[in-house]
DSSP file (Angstrom, degrees, kcal/mol; ACC not computed):
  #  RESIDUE AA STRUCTURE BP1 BP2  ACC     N-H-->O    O-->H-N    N-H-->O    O-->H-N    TCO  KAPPA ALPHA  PHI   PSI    X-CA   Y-CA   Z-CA
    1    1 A X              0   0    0      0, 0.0     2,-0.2     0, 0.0     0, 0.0   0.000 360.0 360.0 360.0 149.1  -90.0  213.9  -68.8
    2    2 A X        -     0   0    0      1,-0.1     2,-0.2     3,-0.0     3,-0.0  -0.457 360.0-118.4-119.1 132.2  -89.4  215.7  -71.7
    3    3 A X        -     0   0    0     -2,-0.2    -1,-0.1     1,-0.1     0, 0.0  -0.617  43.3-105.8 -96.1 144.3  -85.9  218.0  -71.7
    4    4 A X        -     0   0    0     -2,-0.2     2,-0.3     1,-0.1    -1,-0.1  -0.184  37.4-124.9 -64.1 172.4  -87.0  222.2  -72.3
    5    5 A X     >  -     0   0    0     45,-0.1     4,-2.3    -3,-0.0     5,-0.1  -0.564  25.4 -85.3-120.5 173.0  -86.3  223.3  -75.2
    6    6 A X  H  > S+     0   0    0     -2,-0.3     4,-0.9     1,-0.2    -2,-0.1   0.581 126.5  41.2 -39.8 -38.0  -84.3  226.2  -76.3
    7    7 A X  H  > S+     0   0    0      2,-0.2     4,-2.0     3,-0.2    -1,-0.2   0.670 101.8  65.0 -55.3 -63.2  -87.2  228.4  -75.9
    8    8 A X  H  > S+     0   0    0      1,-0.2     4,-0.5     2,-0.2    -2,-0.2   0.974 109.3  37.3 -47.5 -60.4  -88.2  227.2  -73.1
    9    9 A X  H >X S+     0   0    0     -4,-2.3     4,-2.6     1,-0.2     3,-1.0   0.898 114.3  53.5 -57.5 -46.2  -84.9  228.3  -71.1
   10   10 A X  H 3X S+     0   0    0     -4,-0.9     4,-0.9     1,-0.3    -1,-0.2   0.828 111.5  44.2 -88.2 -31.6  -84.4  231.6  -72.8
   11   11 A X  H 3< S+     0   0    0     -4,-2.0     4,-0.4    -3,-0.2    -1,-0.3   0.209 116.8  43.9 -86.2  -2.8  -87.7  232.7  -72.2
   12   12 A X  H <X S+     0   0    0     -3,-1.0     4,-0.7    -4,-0.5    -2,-0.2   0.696 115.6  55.0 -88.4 -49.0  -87.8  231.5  -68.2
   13   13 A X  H  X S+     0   0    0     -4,-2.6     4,-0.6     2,-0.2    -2,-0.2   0.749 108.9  46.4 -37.2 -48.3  -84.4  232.9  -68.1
   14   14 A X  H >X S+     0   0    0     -4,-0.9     4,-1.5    -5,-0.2     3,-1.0   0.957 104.9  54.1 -68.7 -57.3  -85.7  236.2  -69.4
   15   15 A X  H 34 S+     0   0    0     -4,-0.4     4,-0.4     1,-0.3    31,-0.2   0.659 107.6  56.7 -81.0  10.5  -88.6  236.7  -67.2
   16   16 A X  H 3< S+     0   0    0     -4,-0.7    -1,-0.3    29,-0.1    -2,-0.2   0.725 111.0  36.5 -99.1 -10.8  -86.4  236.3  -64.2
   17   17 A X  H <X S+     0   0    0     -3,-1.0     4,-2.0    -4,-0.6     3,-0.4   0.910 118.1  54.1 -91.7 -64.3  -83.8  238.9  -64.8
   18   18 A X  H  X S+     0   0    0     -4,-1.5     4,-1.3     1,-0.3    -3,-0.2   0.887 120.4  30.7 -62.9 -49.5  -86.7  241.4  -66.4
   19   19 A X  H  > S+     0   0    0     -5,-0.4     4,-2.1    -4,-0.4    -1,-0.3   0.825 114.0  56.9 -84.7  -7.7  -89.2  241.1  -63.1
   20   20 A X  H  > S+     0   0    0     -3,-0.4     4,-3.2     1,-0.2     5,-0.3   0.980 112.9  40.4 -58.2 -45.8  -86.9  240.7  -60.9
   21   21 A X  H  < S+     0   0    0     -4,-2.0    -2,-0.2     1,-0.2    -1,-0.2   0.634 118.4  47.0 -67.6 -23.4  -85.4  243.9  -62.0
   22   22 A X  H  X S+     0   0    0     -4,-1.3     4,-5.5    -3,-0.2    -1,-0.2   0.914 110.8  55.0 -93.4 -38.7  -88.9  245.6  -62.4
   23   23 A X  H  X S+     0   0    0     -4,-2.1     4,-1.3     1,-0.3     5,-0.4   0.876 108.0  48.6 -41.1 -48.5  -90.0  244.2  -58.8
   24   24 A X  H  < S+     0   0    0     -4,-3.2    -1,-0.3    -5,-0.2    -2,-0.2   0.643 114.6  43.8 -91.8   6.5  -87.1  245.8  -57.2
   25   25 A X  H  4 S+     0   0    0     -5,-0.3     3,-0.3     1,-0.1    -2,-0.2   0.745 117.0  47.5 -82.8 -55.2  -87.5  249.3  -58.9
   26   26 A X  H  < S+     0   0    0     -4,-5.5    -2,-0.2     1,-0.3    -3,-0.2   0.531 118.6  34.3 -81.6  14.7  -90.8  249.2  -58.3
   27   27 A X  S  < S-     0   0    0     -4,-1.3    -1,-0.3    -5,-0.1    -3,-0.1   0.419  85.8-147.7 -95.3 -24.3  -90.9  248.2  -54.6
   28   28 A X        +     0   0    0     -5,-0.4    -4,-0.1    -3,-0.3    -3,-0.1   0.742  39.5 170.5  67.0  19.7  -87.4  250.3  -53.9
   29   29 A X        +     0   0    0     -6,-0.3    -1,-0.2     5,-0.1    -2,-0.1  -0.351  19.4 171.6 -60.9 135.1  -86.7  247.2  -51.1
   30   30 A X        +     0   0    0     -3,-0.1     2,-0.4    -2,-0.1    -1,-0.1   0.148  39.1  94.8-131.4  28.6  -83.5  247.0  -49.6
   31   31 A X  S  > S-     0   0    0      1,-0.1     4,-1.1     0, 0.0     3,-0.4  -0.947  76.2-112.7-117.0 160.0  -83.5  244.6  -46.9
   32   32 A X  H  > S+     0   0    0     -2,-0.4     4,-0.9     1,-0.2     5,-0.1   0.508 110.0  42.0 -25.1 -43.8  -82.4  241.1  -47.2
   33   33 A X  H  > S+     0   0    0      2,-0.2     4,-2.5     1,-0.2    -1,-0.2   0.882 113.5  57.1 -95.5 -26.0  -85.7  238.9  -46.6
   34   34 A X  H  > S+     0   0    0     -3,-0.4     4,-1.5     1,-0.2    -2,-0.2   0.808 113.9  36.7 -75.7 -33.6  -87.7  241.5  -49.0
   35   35 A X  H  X S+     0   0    0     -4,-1.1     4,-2.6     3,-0.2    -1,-0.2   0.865 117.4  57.4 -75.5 -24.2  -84.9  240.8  -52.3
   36   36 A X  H  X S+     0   0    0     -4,-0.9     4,-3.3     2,-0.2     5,-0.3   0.994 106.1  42.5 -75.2 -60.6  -85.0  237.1  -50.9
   37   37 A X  H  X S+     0   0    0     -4,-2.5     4,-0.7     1,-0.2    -1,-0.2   0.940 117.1  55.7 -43.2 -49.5  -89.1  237.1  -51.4
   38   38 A X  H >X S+     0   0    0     -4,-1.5     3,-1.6    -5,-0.2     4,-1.3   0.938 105.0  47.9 -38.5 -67.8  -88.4  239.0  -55.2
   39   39 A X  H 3X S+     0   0    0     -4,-2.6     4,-2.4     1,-0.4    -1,-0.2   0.688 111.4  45.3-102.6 -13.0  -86.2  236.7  -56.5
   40   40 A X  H 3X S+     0   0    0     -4,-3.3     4,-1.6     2,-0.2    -1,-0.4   0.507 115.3  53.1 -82.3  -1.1  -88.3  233.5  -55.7
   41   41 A X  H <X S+     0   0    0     -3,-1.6     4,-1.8    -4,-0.7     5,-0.2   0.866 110.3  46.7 -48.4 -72.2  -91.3  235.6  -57.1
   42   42 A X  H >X>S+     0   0    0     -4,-1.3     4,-2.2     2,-0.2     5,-0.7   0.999 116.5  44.3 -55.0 -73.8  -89.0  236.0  -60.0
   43   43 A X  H >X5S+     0   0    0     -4,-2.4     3,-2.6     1,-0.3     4,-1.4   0.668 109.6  53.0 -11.1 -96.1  -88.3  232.3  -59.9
   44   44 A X  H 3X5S+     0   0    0     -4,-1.6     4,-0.6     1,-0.2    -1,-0.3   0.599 114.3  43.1 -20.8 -47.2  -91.8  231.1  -59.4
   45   45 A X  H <X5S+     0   0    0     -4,-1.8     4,-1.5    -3,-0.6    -1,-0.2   0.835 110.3  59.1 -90.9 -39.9  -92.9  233.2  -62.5
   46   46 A X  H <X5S+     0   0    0     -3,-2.6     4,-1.4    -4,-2.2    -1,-0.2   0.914 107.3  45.0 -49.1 -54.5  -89.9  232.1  -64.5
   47   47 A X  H  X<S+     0   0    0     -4,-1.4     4,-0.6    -5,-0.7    -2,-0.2   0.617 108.8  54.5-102.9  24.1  -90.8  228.8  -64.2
   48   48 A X  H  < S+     0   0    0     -4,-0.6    -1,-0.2    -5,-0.4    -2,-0.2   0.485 109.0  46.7 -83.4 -23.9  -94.2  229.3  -65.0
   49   49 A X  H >< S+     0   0    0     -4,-1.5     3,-0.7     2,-0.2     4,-0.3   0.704 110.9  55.1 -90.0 -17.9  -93.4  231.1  -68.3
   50   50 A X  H >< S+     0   0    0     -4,-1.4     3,-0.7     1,-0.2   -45,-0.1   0.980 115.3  42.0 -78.7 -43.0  -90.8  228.1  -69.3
   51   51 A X  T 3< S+     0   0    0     -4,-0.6    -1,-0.2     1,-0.3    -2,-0.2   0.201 109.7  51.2 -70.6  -4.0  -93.7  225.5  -68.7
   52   52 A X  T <  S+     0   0    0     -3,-0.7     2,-0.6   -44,-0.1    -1,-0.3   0.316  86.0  99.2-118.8  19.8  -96.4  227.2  -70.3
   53   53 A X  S <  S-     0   0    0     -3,-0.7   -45,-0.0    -4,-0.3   -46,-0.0  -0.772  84.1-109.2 -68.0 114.7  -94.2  227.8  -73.9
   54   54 A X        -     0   0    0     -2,-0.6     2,-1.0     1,-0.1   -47,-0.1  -0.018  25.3-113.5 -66.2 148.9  -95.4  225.0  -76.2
   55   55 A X        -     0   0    0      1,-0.1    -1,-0.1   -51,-0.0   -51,-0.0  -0.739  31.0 -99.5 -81.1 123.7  -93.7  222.0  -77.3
   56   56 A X        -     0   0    0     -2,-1.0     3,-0.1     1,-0.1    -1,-0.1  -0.092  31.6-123.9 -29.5 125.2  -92.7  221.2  -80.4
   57   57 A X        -     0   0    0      1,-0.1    -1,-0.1    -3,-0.0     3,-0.0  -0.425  35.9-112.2 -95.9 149.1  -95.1  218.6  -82.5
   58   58 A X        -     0   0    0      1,-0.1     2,-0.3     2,-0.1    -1,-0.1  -0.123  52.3-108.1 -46.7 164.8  -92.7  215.4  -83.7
   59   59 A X    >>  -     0   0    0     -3,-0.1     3,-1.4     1,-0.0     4,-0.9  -0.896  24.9 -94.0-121.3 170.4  -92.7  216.0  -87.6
   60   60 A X  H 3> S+     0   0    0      1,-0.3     4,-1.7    -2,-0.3    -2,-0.1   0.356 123.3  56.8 -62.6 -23.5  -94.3  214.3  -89.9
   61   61 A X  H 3> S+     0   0    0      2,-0.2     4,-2.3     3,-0.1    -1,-0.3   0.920 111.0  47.4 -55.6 -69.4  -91.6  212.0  -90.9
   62   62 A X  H <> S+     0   0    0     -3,-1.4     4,-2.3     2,-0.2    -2,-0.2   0.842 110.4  52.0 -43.2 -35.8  -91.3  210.8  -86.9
   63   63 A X  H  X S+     0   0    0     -4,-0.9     4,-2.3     2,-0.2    -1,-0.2   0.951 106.0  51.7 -73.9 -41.9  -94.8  210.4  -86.7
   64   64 A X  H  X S+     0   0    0     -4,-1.7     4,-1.3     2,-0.2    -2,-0.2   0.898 114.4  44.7 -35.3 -58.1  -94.7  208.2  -89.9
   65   65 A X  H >< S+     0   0    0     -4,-2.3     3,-4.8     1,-0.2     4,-0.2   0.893 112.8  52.2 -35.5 -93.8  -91.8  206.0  -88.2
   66   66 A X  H >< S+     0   0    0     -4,-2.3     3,-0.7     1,-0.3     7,-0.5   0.470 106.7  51.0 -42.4 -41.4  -93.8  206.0  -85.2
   67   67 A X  H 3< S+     0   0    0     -4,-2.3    -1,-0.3     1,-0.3     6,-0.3   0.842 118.3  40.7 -61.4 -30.7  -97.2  204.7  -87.0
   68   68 A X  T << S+     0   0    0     -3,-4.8     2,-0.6    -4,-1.3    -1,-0.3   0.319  87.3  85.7-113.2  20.3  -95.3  201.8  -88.7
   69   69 A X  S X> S-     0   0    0     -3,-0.7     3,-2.2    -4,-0.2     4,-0.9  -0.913  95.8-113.5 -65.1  96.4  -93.2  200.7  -86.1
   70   70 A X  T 34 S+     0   0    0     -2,-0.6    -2,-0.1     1,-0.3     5,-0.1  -0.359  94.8  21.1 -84.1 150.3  -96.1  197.9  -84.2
   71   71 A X  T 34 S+     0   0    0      3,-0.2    -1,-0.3    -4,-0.1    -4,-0.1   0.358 110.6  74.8  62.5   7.7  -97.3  198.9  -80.8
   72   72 A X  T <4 S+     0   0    0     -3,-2.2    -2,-0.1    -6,-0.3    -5,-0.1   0.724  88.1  61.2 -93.1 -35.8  -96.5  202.5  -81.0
   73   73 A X  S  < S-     0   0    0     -4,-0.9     2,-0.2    -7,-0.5    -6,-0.1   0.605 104.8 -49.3 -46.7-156.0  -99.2  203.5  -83.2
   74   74 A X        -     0   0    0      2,-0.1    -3,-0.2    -7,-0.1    -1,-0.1  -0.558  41.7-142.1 -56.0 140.9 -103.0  203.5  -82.9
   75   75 A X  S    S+     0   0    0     -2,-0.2     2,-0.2    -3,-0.1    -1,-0.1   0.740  87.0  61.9 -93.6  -5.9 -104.4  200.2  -81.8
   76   76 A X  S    S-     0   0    0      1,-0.1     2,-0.2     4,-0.0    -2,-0.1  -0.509  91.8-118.4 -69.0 160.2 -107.4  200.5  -84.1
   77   77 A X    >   -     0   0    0     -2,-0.2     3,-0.9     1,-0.0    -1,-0.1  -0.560  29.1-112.3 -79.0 167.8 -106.8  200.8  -88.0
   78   78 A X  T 3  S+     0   0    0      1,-0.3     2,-0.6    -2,-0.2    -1,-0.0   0.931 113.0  56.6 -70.5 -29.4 -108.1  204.0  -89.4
   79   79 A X  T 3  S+     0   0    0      2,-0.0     2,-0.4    -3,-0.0    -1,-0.3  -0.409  77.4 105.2-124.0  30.1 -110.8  201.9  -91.4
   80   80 A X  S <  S-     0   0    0     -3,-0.9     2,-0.2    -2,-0.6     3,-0.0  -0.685  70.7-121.0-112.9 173.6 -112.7  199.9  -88.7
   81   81 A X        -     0   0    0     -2,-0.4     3,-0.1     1,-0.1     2,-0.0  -0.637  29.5-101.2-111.0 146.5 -115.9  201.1  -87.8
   82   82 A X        -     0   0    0     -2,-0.2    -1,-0.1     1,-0.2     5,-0.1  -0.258  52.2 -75.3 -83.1-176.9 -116.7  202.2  -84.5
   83   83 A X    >>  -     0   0    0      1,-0.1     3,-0.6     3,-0.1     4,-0.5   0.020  48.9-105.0 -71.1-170.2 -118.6  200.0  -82.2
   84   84 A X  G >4 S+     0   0    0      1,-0.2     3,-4.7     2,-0.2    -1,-0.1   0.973 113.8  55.9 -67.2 -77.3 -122.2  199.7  -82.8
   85   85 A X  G 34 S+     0   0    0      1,-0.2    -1,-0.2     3,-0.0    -2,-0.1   0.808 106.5  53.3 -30.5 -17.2 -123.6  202.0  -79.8
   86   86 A X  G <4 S+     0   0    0     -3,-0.6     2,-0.2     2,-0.1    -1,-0.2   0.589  90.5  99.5-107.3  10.3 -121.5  205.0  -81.1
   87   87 A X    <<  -     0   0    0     -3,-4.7     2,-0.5    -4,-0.5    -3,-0.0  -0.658  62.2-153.8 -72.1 117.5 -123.2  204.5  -84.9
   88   88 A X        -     0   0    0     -2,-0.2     2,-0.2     3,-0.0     3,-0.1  -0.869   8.9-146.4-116.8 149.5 -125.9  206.9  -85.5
   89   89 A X        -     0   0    0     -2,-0.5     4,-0.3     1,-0.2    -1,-0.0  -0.500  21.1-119.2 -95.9 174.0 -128.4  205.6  -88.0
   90   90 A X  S >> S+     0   0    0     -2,-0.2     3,-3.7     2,-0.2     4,-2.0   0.901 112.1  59.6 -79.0 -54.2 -130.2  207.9  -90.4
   91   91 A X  H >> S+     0   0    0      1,-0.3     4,-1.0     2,-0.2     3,-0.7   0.685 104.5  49.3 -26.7 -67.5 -133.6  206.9  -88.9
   92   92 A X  H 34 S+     0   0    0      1,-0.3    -1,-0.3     3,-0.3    -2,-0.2   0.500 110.1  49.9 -34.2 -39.3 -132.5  208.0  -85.7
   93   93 A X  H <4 S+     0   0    0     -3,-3.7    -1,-0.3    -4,-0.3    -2,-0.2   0.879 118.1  38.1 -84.1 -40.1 -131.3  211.6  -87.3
   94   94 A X  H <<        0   0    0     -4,-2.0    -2,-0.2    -3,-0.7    -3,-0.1   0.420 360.0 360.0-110.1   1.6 -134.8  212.3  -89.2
   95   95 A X     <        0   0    0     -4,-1.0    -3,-0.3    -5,-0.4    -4,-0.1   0.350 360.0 360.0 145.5 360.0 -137.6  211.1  -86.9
């Protein structure tokens, strides 16, 4: 699994201190199991915002390593042909 990114955290970080804060204005709760239910609200939505943040693509330089490095790449070459069934002939296109 992939460690979060900078992003990731500061922006799950955020939206659990900003709803939490807006949940308990706007509910006005002051008993114990009702802040308890907020802040795992808050949680839950926090780590919903950290996880849907995108990841960063390798660059183009890593992916280059990665291609020529054998057995990480593709296991076709770019320049094979696909197999026969997935070949559309022109006949086939025009009648």
């Amino acid at each position: 699994m992939p460690r979060p990114t900078l992003a990731q955290i500061a922006y799950g970080s955020a939206t659990v201190v900003f709803s939490t804060l807006a949940m308990l204005l706007l509910t006005q709760t002051r008993t114990g199991p009702g802040i308890a239910v907020i802040a795992l609200v808050a949680l839950f939505l926090g780590l919903l915002v950290a996880m849907t943040v995108p990841m960063p693509r390798p660059s183009l330089r890593a992916r280059a390593r990665r291609a020529r490095v054998p057995g990480t790449g593709s296991r076709t070459p770019e320049h094979a042909q696909p197999p026969a069934e997935a070949r559309v002939s022109e006949h086939s296109l025009y009648g």
